[in-house]
C-alpha positions as CSV (number, residue, x, y, z in Angstrom):
1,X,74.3,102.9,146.5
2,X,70.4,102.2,147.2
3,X,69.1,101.7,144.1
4,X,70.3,102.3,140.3
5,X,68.6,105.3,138.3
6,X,66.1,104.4,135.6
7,X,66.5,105.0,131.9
8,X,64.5,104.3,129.2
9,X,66.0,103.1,125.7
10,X,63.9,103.8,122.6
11,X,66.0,103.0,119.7
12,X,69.5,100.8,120.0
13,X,71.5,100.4,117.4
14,X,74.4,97.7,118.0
15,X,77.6,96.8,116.2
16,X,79.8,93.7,117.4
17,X,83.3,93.2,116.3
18,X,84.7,89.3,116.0
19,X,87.9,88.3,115.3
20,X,89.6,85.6,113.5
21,X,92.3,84.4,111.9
22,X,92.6,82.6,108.0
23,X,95.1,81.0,105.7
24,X,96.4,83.7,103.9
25,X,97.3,81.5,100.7
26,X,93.1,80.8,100.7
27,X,92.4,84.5,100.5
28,X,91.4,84.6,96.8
29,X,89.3,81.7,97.0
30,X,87.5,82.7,100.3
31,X,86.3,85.7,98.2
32,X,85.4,83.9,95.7
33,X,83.2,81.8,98.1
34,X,82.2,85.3,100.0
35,X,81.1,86.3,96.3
36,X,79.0,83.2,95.4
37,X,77.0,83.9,98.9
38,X,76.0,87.1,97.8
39,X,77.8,89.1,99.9
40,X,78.8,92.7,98.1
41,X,82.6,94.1,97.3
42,X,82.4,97.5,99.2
43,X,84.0,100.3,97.5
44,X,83.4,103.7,98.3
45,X,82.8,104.6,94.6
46,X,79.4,102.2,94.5
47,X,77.1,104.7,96.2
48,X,74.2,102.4,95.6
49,X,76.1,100.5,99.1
50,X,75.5,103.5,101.1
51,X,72.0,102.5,102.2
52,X,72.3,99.1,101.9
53,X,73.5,97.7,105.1
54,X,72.2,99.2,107.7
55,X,68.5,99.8,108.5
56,X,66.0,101.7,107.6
57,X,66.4,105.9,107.3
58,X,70.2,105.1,107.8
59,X,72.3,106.4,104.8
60,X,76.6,106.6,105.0
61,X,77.8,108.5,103.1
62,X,81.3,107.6,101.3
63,X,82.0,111.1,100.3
64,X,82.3,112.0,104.2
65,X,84.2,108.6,104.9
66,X,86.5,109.1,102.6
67,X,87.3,112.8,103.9
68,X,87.5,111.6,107.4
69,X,91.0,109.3,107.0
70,X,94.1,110.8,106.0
71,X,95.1,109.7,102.4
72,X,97.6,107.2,103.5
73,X,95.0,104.9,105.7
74,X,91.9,106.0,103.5
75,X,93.8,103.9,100.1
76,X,94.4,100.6,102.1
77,X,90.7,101.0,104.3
78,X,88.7,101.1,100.9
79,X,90.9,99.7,98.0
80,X,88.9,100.0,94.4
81,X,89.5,96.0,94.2
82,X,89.7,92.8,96.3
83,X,93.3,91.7,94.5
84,X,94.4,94.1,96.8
85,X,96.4,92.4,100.1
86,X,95.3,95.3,102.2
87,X,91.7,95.6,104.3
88,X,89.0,93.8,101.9
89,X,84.9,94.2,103.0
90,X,82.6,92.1,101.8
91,X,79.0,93.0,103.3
92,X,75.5,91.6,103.1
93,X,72.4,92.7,104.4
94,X,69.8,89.6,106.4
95,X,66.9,91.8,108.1
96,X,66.5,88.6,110.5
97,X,64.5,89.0,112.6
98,X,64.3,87.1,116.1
99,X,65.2,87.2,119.6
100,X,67.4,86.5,122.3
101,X,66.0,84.8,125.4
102,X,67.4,84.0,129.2
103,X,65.5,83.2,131.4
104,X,62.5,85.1,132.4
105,X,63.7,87.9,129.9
106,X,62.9,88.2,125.9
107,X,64.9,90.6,123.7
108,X,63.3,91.0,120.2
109,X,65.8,92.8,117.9
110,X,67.3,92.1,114.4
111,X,69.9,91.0,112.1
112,X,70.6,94.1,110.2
113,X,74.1,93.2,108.0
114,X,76.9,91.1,108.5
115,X,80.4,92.2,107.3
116,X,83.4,90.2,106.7
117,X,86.4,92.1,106.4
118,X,90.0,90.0,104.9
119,X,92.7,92.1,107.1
120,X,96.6,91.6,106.3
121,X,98.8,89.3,107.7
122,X,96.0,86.7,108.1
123,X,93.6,88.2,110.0
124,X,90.0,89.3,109.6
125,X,86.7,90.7,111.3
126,X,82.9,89.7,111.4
127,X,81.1,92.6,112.5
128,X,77.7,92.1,113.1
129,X,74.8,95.1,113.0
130,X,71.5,94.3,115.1
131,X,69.3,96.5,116.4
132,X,66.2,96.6,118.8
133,X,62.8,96.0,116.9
134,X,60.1,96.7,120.1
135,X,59.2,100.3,121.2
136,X,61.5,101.0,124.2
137,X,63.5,98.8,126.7
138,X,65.1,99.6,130.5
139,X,68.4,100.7,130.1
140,X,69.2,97.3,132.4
141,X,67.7,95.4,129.4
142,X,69.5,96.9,126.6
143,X,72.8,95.9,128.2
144,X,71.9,92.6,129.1
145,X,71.3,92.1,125.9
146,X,74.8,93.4,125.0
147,X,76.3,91.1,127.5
148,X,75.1,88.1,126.6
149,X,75.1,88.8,122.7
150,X,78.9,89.4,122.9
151,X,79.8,86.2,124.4
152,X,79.9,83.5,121.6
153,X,79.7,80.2,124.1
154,X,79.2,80.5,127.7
155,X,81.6,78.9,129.6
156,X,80.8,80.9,132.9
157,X,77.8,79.8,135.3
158,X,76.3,82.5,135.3
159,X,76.4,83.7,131.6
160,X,75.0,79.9,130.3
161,X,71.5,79.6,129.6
162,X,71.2,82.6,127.1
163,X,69.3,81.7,123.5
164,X,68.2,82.9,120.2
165,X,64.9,82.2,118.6
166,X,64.6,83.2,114.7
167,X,62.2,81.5,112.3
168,X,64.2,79.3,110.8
169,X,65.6,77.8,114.0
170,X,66.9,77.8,117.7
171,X,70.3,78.4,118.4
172,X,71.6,77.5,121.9
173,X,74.6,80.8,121.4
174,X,75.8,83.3,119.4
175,X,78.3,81.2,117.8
176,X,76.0,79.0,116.5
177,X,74.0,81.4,115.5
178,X,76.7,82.9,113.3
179,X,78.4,79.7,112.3
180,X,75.5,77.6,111.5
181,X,73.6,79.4,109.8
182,X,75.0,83.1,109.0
183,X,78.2,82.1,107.6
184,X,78.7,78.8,107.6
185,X,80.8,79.0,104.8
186,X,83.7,80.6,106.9
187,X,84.1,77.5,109.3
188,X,86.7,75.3,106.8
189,X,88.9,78.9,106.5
190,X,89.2,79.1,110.4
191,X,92.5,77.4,111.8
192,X,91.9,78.0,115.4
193,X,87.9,77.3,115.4
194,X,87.8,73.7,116.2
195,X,84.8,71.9,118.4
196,X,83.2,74.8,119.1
197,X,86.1,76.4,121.0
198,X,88.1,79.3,120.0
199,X,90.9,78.5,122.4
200,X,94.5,79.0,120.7
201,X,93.0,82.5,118.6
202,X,95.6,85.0,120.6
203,X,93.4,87.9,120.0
204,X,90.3,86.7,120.9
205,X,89.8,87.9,124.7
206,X,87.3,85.5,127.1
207,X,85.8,84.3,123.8
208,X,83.4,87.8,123.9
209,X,83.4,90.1,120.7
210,X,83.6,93.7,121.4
211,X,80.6,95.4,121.7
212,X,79.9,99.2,120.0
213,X,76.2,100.7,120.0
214,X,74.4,103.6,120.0
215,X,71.7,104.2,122.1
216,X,68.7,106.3,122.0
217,X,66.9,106.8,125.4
218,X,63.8,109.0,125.8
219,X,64.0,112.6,124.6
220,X,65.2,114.5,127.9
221,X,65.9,112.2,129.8
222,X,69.0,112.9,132.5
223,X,72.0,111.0,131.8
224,X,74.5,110.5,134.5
225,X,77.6,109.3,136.0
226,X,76.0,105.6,137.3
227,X,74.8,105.3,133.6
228,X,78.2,105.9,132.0
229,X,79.8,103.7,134.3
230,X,77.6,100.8,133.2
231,X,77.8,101.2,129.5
232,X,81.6,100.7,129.8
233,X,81.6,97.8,132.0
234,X,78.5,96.8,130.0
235,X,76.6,95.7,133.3
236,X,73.4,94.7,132.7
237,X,71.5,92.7,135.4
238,X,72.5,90.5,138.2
239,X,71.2,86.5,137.7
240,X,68.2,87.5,139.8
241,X,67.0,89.9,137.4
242,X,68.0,93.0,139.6
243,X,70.0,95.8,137.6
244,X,73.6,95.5,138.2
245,X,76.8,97.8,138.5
246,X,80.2,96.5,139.2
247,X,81.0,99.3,141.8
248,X,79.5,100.9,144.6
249,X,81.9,103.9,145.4
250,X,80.8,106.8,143.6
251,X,84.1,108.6,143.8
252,X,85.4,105.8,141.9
253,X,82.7,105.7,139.6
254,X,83.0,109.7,138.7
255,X,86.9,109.2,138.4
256,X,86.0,106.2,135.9
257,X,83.8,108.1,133.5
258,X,85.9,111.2,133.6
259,X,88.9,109.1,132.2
260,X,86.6,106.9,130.1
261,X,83.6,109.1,128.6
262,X,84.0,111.5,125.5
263,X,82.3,114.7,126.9
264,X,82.2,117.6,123.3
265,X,78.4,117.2,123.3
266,X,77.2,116.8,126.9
267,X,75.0,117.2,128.2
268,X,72.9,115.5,125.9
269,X,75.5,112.9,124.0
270,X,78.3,110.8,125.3
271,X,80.5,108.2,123.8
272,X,81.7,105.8,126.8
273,X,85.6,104.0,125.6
274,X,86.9,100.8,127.4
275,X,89.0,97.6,126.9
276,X,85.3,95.9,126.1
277,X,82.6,98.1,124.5
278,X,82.8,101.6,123.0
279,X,79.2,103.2,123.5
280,X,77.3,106.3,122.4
281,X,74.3,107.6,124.5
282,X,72.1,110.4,123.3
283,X,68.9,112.0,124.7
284,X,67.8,114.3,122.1
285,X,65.4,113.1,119.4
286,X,65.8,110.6,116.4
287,X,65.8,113.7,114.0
288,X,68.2,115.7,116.0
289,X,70.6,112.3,116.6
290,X,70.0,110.9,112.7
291,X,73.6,112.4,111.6
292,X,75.3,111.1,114.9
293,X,73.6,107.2,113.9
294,X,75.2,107.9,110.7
295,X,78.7,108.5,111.9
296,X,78.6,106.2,114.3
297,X,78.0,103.6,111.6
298,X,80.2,105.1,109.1
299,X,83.0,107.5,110.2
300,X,83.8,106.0,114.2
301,X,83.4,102.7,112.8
302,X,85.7,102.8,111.0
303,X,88.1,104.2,113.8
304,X,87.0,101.6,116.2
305,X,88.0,99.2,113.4
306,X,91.7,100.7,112.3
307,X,92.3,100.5,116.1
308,X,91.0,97.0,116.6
309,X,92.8,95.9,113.7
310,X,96.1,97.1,115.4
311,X,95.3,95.7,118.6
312,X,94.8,92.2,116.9
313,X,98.2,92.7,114.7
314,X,100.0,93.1,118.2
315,X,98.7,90.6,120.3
316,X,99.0,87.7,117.6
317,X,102.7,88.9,117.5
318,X,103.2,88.7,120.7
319,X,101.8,84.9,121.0
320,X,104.0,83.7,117.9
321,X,106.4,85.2,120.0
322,X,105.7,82.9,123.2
323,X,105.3,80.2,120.9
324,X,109.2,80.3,119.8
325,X,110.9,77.4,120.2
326,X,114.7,77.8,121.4
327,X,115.9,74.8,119.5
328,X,115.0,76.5,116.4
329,X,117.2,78.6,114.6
330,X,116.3,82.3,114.1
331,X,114.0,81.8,110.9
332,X,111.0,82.1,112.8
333,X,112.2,85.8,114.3
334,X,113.3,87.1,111.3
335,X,110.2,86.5,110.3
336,X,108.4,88.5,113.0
337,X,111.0,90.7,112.0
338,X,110.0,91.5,108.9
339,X,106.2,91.2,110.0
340,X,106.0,93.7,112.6
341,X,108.5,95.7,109.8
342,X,105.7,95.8,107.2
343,X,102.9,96.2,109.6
344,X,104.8,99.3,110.8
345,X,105.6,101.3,108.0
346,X,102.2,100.3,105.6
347,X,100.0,100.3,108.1
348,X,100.8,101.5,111.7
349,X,100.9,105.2,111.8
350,X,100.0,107.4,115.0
351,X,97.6,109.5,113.7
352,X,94.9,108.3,110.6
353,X,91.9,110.5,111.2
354,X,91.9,114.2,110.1
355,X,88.8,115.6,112.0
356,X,89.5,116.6,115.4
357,X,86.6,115.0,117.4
358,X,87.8,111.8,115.5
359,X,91.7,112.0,117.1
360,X,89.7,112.7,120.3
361,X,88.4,109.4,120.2
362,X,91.2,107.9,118.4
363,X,93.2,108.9,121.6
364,X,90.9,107.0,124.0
365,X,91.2,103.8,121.4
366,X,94.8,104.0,121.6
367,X,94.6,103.9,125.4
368,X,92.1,101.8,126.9
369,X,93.5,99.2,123.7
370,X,97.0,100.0,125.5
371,X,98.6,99.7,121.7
372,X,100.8,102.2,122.2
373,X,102.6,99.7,125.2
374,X,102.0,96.9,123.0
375,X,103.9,98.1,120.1
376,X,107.2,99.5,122.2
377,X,106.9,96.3,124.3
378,X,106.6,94.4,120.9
379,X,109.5,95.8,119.2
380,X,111.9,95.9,122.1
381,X,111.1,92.2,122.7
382,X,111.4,91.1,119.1
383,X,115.2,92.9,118.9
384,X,116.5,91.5,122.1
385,X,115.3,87.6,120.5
386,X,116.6,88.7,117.4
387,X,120.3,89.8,119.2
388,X,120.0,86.5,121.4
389,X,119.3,84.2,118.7
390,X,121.7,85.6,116.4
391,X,124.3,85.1,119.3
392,X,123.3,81.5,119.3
393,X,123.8,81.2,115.5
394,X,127.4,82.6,115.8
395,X,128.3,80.2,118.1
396,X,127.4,77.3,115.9
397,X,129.3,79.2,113.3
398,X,132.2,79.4,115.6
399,X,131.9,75.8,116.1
400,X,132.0,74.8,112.9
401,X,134.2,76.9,111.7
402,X,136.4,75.2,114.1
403,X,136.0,71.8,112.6
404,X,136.5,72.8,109.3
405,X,140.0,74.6,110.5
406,X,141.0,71.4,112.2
407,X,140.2,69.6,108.6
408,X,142.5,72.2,107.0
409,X,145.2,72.4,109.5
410,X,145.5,68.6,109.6
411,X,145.6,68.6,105.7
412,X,147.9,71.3,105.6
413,X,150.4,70.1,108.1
414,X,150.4,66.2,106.3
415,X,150.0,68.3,103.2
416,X,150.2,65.6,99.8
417,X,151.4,62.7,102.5
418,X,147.8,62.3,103.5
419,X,147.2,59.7,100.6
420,X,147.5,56.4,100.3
421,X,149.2,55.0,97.5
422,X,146.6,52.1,96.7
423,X,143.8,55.0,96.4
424,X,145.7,55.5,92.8
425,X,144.1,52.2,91.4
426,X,141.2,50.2,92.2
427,X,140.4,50.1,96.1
428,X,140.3,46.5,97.4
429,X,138.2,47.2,100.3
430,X,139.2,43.7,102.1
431,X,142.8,45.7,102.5
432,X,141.8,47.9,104.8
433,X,142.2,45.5,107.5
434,X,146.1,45.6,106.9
435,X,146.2,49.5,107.0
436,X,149.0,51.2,109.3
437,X,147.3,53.3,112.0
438,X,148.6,55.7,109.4
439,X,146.7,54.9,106.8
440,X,143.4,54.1,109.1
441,X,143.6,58.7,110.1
442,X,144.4,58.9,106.2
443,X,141.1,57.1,105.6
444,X,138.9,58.4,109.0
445,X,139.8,62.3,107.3
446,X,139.0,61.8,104.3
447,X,135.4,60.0,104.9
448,X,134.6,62.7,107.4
449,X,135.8,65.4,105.1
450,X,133.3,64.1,102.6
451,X,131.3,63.1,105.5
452,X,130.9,66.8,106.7
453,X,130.8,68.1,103.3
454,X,127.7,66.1,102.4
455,X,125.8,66.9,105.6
456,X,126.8,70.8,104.9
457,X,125.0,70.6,101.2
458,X,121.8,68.8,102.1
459,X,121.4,70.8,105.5
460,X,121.9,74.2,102.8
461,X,119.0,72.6,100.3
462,X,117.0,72.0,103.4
463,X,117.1,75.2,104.5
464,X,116.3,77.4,101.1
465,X,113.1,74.3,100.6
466,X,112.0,75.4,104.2
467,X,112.4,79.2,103.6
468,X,110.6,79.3,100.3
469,X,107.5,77.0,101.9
470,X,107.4,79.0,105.3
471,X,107.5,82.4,103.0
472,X,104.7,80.8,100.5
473,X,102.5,79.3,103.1
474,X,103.0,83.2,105.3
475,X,102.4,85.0,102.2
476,X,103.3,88.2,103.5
477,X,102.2,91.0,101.6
């Protein structure tokens, strides 16, 4: 392929999705703190939020979110109060405006919102709304920007060197950007987020957040298959400033946006699905493409999110799975158990969006996410630990079961001859000495009896202290 097809991008609108995990026992008082900060409680019944968050002209409107979920998914998406344990949004709007820089190349765009959203089971997303403040850019531009945005610290060669310039400071990446001086406030509720690393968080993939715009090039302009290709791989430019595509054959690049791109309103709109980004492309005017903006800030958000959400809930049980210790008994699986159990029937359910172009897109969620696989592989691997733990716990009860029936059939056989007359009165401890080596089994039974029978009730107390913290400090809902 000789050269790459221009494209010029007028308005670009662009949503990215970080997430992270919290201490579920903190969740009240982290939104108390996200309260003090000024962040709003978003409920679809304050309509006064429906133009609040995300730029100007851009109005979402909660009547047509709320119509867009079946009933089931639409009560736990937008509960009327944040006592609720189910998905709690607290938004607030920054208007920052400020730019990203690497090397010979200057992005200006803004800050629109920030949301953080308090998921069950511990988790929780940052999504962040920017979107391009100059006139136009080169498509090649646009997702460079994307590319570097989403990546919170660079740890490849060639991604390093990217920064962000805003008024009231320089930030070196996006992460510190966000955590020193967005929301600062979030860092002590963080368990994984230590030295500037988010190594450990077993959803978090490459340390990149997933990327979702909309993009706006010039009225008429042709779209085709090279630039779908690119908006799902998100290639922007090579290191020497060259645009950039991760493939060269065109057959596979035509197979890859047939299975990838969303095609009910070509040939003027397309939304591009994959593991990384989910991107809408539009060539008609701002007018004609206002509603579409709208949606895709409102209505396939909020798919994007549900489907996210699930994505994260498998993948963190599947690394508390790998994190099992054998030696442990089969507390821990029981409760992944009765995690994935709850997730499954209050949450997981094939189908949450009534609108037909929204299952269309649900379907390509589901896919390129692979939950469907996840889930299956999830369950059937949870059972089989559950069966082979449980083996192992009968076997200890076999064995000591079987110590116990040696007590009893040794007690039964001496039955009321397995006393020592001197046990009637005051022990003289010194005699002992002078026992018969019947009298020493007499005594060796009887301490281990009480031995065992000791060991039995603290191990019992143990265990129902350990359950009760483990079950507090989960605090499952």
């Amino acid at each position: 392929m000789a050269s790459l097809a221009p494209l010029t991008i007028e308005r670009a609108y662009m949503t990215f999705l970080f997430p992270f995990a919290y201490h579920m026992q903190c969740r009240d008082k982290l939104c108390n703190e996200l309260t003090k900060e000024n962040f709003s409680f978003f409920t679809l019944q304050n309509k006064s939020l429906e133009d609040a968050f995300y730029g100007e002209s851009i109005s979402i409107s909660h009547e047509e979110l709320a119509q867009f979920f079946y009933p089931f998914i639409e009560d736990k998406l937008f509960p009327d109060n944040s006592d609720r344990h189910d998905f709690i949004r607290f938004s607030k709007a920054f208007h920052a405006e400020g730019s990203l820089q690497y090397r010979e190349d200057t992005f200006a765009y803004e800050i629109v919102s920030i949301d953080i959203t308090l998921c069950p089971f511990g988790n929780g997303i940052i999504t962040m709304r920017t979107k391009m403040t100059d006139s136009a850019h080169d498509f090649s531009d646009v997702l460079n920007f994307i590319h570097y945005f989403r990546v919170l610290e660079a740890k490849l060669w060639e991604e390093k060197g990217a920064s962000h310039h805003f008024p009231f400071g320089h930030f070196s990446s996006t992460g510190d950007l966000l955590f020193k001086h967005f929301v600062p406030y979030l860092l002590p509720y963080l368990p994984y987020q230590q030295a500037d690393t988010y190594d450990g968080l077993p959803f978090f993939e490459d340390e990149r957040m997933f990327s979702s715009a909309f993009l706006l090039c010039k009225e008429g302009e042709k779209i085709v298959d090279e630039h779908l290709f690119r908006l799902g791989q998100v290639d922007g430019k090579k290191p020497d400033g060259n645009p950039f595509i991760s493939s060269t054959n065109p057959h596979y690049i035509a197979d890859y946006v047939k299975e990838h791109t969303h095609t009910r309103w070509a040939p003027n709109s397309y939304i591009v699905t994959s593991a990384q980004a989910q991107i809408a492309i539009s060539n008609l005017s701002f007018k004609e493409s206002k509603h579409s903006i709208e949606e895709f800030m409102g209505t396939h958000y909020y798919n994007l999110f549900i489907h996210y959400f699930y994505k994260m809930m498998l993948l963190k049980v599947s690394f508390e799975y790998s994190e099992i210790s054998w030696r442990k008994d089969k507390l821990v699986v029981d409760e992944l158990i009765e995690l994935i159990t709850k997730f499954s029937a209050r949450y997981y359910f094939d189908e949450v969006v009534v609108r037909t172009e929204g299952k269309e897109i649900s379907q390509a969620l589901r896919k390129f996410f692979r939950i469907n696989e996840h889930y299956i592989e999830t369950k059937a691997t949870l059972e089989s630990l559950y069966r082979t733990l449980e083996d192992r716990s009968d076997n200890r009860n076999n064995r000591l079961l079987f110590i116990l029936t040696v007590f009893t059939v040794v007690s039964g056989i001496y039955g009321m001859n397995l006393v020592i007359e001197e046990w009637d009165s005051t022990v003289d401890w010194k005699s002992i000495f002078g026992y018969t080596a019947f009298e020493w089994f007499a005594l060796i039974i009887a301490l281990s009896g009480i031995g065992l029978s000791l060991v039995l009730i603290c191990y019992s107390i143990f265990t129902t202290f350990r359950n009760h913290f483990r079950r507090y400090k989960r605090n499952l809902p």
